[in-house]
C-alpha positions in Angstrom: -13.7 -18.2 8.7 -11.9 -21.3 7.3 -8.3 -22.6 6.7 -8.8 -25.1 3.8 -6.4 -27.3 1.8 -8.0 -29.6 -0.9 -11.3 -29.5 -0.1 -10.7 -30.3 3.8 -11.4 -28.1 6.5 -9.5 -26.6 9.3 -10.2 -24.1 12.0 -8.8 -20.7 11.4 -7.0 -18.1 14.7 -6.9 -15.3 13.0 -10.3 -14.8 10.8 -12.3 -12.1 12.8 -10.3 -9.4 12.8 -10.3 -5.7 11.5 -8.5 -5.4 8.3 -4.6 -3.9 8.6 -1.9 -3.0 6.3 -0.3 -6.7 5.3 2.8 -5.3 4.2 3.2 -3.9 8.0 4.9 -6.1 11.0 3.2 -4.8 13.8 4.7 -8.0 16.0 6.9 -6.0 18.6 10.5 -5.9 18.2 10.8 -8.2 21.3 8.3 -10.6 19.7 10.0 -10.8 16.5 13.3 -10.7 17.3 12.8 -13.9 19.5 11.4 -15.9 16.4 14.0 -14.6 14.1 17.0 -15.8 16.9 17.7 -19.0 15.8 18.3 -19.0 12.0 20.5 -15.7 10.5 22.2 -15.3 7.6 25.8 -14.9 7.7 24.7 -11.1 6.7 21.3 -11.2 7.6 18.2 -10.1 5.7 15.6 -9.5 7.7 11.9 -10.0 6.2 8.6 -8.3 6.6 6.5 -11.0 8.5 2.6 -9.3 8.7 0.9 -10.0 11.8 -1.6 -12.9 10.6 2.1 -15.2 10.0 3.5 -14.4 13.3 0.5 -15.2 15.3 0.4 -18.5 13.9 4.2 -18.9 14.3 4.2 -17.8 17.7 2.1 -20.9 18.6 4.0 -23.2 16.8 5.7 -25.0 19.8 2.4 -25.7 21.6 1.7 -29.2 20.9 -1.8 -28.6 20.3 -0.7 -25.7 17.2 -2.5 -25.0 14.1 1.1 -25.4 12.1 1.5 -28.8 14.0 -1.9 -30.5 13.4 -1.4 -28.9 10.1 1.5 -30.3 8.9 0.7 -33.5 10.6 -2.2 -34.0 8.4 -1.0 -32.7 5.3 2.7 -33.2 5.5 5.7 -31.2 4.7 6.2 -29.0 3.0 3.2 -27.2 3.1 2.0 -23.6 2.0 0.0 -21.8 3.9 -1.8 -18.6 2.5 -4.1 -16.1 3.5 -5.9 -13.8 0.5 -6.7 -10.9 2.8 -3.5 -8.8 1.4 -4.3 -9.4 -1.9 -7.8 -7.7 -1.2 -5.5 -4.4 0.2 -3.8 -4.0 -2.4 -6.1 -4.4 -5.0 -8.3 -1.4 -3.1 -4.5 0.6 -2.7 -3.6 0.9 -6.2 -7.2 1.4 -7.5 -7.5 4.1 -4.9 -4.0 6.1 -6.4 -5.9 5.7 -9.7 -9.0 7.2 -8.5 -7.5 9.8 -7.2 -6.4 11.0 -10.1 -9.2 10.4 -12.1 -8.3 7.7 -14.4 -9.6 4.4 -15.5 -7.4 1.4 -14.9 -8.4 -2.4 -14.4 -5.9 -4.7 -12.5 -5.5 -8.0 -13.9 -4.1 -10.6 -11.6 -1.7 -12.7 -13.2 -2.0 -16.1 -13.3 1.0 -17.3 -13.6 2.1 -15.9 -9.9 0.2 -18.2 -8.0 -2.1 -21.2 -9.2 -4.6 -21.7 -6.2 -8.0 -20.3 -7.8 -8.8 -18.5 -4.2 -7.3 -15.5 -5.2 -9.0 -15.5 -8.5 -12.0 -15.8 -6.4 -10.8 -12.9 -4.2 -9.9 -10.6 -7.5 -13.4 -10.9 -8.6 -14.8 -9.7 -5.3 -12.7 -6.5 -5.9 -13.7 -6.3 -9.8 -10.0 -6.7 -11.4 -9.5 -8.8 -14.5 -6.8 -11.6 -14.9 -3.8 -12.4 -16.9 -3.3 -16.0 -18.4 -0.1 -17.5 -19.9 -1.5 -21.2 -20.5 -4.7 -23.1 -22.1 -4.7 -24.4 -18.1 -4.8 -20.7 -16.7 -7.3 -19.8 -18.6 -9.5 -23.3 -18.9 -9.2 -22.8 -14.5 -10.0 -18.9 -14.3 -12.7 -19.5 -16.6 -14.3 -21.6 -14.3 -13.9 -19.9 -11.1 -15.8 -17.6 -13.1 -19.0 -19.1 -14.3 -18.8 -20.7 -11.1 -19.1 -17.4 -9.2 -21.7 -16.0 -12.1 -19.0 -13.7 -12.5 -20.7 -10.1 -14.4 -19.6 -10.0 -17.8 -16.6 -6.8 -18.0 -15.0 -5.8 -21.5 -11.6 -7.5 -22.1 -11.5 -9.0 -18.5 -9.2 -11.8 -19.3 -6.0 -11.1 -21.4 -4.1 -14.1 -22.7 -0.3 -13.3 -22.6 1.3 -16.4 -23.4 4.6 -16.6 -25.1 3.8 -19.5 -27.2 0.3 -19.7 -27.8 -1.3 -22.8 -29.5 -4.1 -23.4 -32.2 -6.2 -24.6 -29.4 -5.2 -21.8 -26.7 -6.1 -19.1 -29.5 -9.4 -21.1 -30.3 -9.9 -21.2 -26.5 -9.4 -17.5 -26.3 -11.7 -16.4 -29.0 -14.5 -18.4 -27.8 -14.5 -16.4 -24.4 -14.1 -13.0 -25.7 -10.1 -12.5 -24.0 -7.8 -10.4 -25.8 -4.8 -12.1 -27.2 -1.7 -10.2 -26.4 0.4 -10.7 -29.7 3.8 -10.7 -29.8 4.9 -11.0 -32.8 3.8 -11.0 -36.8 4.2 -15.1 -36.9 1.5 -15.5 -34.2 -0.7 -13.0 -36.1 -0.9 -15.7 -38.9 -1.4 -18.5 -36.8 -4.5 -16.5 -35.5 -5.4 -15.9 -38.7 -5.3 -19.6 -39.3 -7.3 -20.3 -36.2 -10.0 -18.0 -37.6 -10.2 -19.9 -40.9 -10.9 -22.7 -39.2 -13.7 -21.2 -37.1 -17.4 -20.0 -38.1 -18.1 -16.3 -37.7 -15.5 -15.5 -35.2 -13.9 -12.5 -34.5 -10.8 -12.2 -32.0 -10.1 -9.1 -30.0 -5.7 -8.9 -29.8 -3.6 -6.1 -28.4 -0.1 -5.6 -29.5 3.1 -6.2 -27.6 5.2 -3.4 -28.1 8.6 -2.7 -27.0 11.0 0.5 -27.4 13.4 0.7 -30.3 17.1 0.4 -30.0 17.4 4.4 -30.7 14.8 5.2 -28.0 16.0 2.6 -25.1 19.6 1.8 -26.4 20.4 0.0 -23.2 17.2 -2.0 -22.8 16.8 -5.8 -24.2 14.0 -8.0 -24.1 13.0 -10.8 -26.4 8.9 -10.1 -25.6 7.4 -7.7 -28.1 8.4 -4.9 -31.2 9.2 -1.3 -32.1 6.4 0.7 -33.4 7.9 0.8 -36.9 8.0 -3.3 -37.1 4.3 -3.1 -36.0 3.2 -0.7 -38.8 2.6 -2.8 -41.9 0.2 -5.3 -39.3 -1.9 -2.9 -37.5 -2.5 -1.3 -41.3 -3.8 -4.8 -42.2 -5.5 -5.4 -38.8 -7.7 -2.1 -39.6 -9.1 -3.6 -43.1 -9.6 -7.2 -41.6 -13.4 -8.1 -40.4 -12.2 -11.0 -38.1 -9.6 -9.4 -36.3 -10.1 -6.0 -33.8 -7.3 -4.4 -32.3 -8.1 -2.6 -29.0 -4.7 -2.5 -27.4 -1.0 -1.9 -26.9 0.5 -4.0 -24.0 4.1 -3.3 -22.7 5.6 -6.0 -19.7 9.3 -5.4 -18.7 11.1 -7.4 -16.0 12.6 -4.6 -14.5 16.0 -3.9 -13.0 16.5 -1.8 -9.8 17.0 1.7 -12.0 14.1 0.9 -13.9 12.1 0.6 -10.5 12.5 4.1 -10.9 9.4 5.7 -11.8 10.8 8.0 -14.4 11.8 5.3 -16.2 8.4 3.9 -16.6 6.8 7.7 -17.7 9.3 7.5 -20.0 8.1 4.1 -21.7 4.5 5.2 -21.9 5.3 8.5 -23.5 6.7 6.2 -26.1 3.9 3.7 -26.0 1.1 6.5 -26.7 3.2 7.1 -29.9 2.4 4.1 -30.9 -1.1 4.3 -29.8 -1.8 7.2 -31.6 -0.2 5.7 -34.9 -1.9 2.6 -35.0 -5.5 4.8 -34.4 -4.4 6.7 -37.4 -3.9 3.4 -39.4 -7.4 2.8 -38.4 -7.7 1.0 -35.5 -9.9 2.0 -32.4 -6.9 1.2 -29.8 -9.0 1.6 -26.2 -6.5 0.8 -23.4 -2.8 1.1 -22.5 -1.2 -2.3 -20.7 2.0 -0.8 -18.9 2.1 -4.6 -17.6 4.1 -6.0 -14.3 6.6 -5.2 -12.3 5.1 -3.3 -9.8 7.4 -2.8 -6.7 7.1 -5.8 -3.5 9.6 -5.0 -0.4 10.8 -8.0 1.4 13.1 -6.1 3.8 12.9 -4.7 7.2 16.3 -2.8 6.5 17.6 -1.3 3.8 21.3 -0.8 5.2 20.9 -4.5 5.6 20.4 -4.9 1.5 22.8 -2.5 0.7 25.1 -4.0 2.3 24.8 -7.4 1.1 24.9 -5.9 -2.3 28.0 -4.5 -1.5 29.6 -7.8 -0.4 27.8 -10.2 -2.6 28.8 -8.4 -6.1 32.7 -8.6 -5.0 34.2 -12.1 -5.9 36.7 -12.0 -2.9 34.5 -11.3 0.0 31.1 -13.1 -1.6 33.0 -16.6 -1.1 31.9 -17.0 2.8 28.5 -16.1 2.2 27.1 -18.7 -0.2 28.1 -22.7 -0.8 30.7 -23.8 -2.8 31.8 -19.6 -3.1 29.3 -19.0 -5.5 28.2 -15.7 -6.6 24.5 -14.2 -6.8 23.8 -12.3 -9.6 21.0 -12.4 -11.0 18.6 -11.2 -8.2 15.4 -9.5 -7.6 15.6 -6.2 -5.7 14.4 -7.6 -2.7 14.4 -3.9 -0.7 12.4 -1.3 -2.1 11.5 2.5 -1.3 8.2 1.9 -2.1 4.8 -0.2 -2.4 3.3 -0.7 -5.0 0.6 1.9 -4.7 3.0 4.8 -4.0 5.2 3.6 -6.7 2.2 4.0 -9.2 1.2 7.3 -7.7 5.0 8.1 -8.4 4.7 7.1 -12.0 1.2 8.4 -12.3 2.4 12.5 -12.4 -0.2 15.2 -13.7 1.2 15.0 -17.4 1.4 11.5 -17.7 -1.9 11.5 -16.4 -3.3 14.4 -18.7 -1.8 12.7 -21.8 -3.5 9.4 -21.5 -7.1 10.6 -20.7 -6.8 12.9 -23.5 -7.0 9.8 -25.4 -10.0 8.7 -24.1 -7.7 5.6 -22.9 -8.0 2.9 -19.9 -5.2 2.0 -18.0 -4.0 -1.7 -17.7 -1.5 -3.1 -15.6 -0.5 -6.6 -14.0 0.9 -6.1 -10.6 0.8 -10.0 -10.2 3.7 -10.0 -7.3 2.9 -7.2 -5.3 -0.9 -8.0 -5.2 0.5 -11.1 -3.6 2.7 -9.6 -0.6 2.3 -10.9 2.4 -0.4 -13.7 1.0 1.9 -17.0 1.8 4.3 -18.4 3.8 6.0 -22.2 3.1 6.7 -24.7 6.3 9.3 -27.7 5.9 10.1 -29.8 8.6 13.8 -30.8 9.5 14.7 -33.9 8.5 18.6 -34.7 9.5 21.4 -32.2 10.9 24.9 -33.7 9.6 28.6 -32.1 9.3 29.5 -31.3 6.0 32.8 -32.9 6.3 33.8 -36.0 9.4 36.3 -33.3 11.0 33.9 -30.9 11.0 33.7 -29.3 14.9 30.6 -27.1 16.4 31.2 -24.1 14.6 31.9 -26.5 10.9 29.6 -26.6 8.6 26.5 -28.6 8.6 23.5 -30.0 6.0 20.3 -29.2 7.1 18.1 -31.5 5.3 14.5 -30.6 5.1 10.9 -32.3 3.7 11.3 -30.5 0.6 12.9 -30.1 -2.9 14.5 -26.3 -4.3 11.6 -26.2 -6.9 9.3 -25.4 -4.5 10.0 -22.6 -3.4 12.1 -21.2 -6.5 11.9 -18.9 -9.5 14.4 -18.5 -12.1 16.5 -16.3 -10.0 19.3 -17.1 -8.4 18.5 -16.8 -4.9 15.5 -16.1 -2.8 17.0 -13.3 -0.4 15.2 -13.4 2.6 16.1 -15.1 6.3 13.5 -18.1 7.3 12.6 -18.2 10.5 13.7 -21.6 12.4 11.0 -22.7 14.9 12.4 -25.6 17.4 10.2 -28.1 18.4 11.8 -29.2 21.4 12.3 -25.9 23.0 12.0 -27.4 26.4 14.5 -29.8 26.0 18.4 -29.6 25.6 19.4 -28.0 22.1 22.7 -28.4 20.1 25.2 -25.7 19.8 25.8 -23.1 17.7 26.3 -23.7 14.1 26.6 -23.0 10.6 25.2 -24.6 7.6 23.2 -25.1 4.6 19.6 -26.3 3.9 19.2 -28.8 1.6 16.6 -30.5 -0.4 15.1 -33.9 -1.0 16.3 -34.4 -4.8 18.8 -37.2 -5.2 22.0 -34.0 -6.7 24.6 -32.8 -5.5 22.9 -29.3 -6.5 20.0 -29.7 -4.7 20.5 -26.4 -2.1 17.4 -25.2 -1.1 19.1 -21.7 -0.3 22.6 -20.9 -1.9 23.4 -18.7 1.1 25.5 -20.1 4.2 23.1 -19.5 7.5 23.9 -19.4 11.2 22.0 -21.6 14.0 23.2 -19.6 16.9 21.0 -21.7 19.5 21.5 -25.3 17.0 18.9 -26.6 14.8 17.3 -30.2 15.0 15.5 -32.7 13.5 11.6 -32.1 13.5 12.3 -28.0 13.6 10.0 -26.6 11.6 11.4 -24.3 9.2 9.1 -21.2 7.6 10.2 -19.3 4.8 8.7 -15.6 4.5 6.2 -14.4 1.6 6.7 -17.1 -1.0 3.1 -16.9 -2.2 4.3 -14.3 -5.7 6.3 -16.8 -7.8 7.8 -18.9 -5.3 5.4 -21.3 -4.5 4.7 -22.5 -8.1 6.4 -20.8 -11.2 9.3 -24.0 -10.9 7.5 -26.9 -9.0 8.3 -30.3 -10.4 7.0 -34.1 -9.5 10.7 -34.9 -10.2 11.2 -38.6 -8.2 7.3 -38.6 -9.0 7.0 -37.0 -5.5 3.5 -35.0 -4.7 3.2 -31.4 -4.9 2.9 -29.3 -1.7 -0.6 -28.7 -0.1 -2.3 -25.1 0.7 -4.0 -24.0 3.7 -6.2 -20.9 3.5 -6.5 -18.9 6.4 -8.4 -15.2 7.6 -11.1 -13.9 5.5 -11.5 -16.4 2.8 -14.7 -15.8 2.0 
């Protein structure tokens, strides 16, 4: 077992062990509780920390610690990531599809998470992979050939919003489906083609629900059925183009979490299916895309009650800096995992209707395959008051070795407590305090969380602070080289290989 960051090679606590469910803490409440002490929201938020983080965590303040000589050697802040939950949850879901007797490929999407190890882990466990850039693919195609990877029908799916002449010429020499969006990109295919000899291109169709079907629903990815009609008629006399799909991805809201909601949009989707087969086409899988449910949360009382506070303009001001409000947010407690949310959606009729037509199932479950994979460390730089006649209980910057695009998506705000580790916990600490951690970029806006946090027991420079889970999104869908400052290293740990 092997811990490795850029090609160097570290030794690894927690390797030879029996597999366990990642997304359950099984630290006692003792245990966790004492890591969690000394960094709290002002309403906290719990998170999920699996077992393989905490044991590392809990060894932090030895001198001689794995996180130490870690982040020693590859500075802060540093990502460290273990694809052993990934492997769970790949065997979860596929398991609630066996059950029910129905074909479905995973395809891990690229986009969550950029280190190749968990493409490497995702072709041990025979899923395909979603890519949204000529980079994504150029990289997943080489992991590939590298591991002599079995050829599998429509493996690789290309979902890019934009797609170039040379990502579509890139696509169609590999055989992966091009997921197109809309009748524009059709004809820049087309004029790919032209300029190819003897190619043909495999595509799938983005569709979407019309406004009479979904009248509350808006996204600017795919189109109705009806808009699709006049193409996939022209698709089924061309010789270089072959459609074999119809792809649907939402970014869903909490109510449309529910499964219902999602029965609902594959009823539709088979609609289409079944028109564009009678236009000619030999349409072989359904794509019901992302969006599979990832809890964060220990507590649900503990979400719905921020909710409750965060959403009101008067009593939100105390909680975040500068009073402002977080809105747009991803449901960061959840009723279910992913699997049971897809045995949920997966009922006997929604079942029965698409293996009567002879269909696969496609989905991208890209975050949830990715809970409880990766954790990031920063180290404390300063502890200052945020104004001179600020007293003990004022509030304070907390400046960490790290800038808010690294562990950021286009959310608002990542809703989850970090754990504060001190460094000195032998020595005298500071006292209680409140504050706000902030980043290395030279604006006023640089606020690595939004939300105002309590230091009960102080916080100090060369704490090391760990932020829970960040390996879906967080890690890399907004990292920047802004001040020309180098991105953050990975260490592997457990069963990497």
């Amino acid at each position: 077992m092997v811990a490795r960051t850029n090609g160097t090679i570290a030794k690894d606590p927690v390797g030879d062990r029996p597999e366990r469910d990642s997304q359950v803490e099984r630290t006692s409440p003792s245990e966790g509780e004492t890591l969690r002490q000394h960094c709290r929201g002002m309403m906290p938020l719990d998170a999920i920390w699996p077992d393989w983080m905490m044991e590392l965590l809990r060894d932090a303040a030895n001198e001689t610690s794995l996180l130490r000589g870690w982040l020693k050697q590859w500075g802060s802040p540093l990502n460290v990531l273990n694809v052993d939950p990934m492997r769970r949850a790949i065997r979860a879901i596929q398991d609630v599809a066996s059950d029910r007797g129905l074909p479905v490929q995973l395809h891990f999407a690229r986009k969550a998470n950029k280190c190749p190890q968990f493409v490497q882990a995702g072709l041990g466990e025979g899923i395909g992979f979603d890519v949204a850039s000529e980079p994504e693919l150029q990289q997943t195609l080489e992991v590939m050939r590298k591991a002599a990877a079995s050829p599998q029908q429509d493996r690789l799916v290309c979902t890019a919003s934009i797609k170039s002449h040379s990502l579509m010429r890139l696509c169609v020499e590999n055989d992966v489906v091009l997921v197109i969006d809309n009748p524009d990109e059709l004809q820049t295919l087309r004029e790919t083609l032209a300029a190819m000899a003897n190619p043909q291109a495999r595509v799938a169709l983005r569709w979407r629900p019309d406004s009479e079907q979904a009248p509350a629903f808006q996204s600017r990815f795919g189109m109705p059925t009806s808009a699709w009609s006049d193409e996939a008629k022209r698709i089924a006399s061309e010789q270089r183009i072959k459609l074999v799909g119809v792809h649907f991805h939402f970014q869903r809201s909490l109510s449309q979490f529910d499964p219902t909601w999602t029965r609902t949009r594959i009823a539709e989707a088979l609609v289409a299916v079944d028109h564009f087969r009678e236009l000619g086409n030999e349409v072989r899988w359904l794509d019901i895309g992302g969006g599979l449910p990832i809890n964060y949360l220990r507590n649900a009382s503990q979400w719905s009650d921020f909710l409750s506070v965060s959403q009101n303009d008067d009593s939100a001001r105390r909680l975040t800096w500068d009073g402002r409000l977080l809105r747009n947010v991803d449901p960061m407690w959840q009723p279910w995992s992913a699997a049971k949310w897809l045995g949920e959606v997966l009922q006997p009729e929604t079942v029965t209707a698409i293996r009567s037509r002879d269909l696969i199932l496609k989905c991208e479950p890209g975050r949830s395959l990715l809970d409880g994979c990766g954790m990031t460390l920063a180290e404390v730089a300063f502890v200052k008051p945020c104004s001179a006649n600020s007293n003990s209980q004022g509030d304070h910057w907390i400046g960490l070795h790290m800038n808010s695009s690294q562990c950021r998506t286009t959310r608002d705000e990542f809703l989850v407590d970090p754990i504060v580790l001190p460094m000195n916990a032998g020595g005298a600490r500071g006292r209680a305090l409140e504050g706000f951690f902030v980043g290395v970029y030279c604006t006023e806006s640089e606020y690595l969380f939004q939300r105002r946090f309590q230091f009960p027991n102080g916080i100090a420079r060369g704490d090391l602070v760990a932020i829970p889970n960040t390996a879906a999104y967080q890690m890399h869908f907004q990292e920047s080289r802004a001040h020309q400052m180098p991105l953050a290293n990975h260490v592997f740990t457990g069963n990497f290989v």
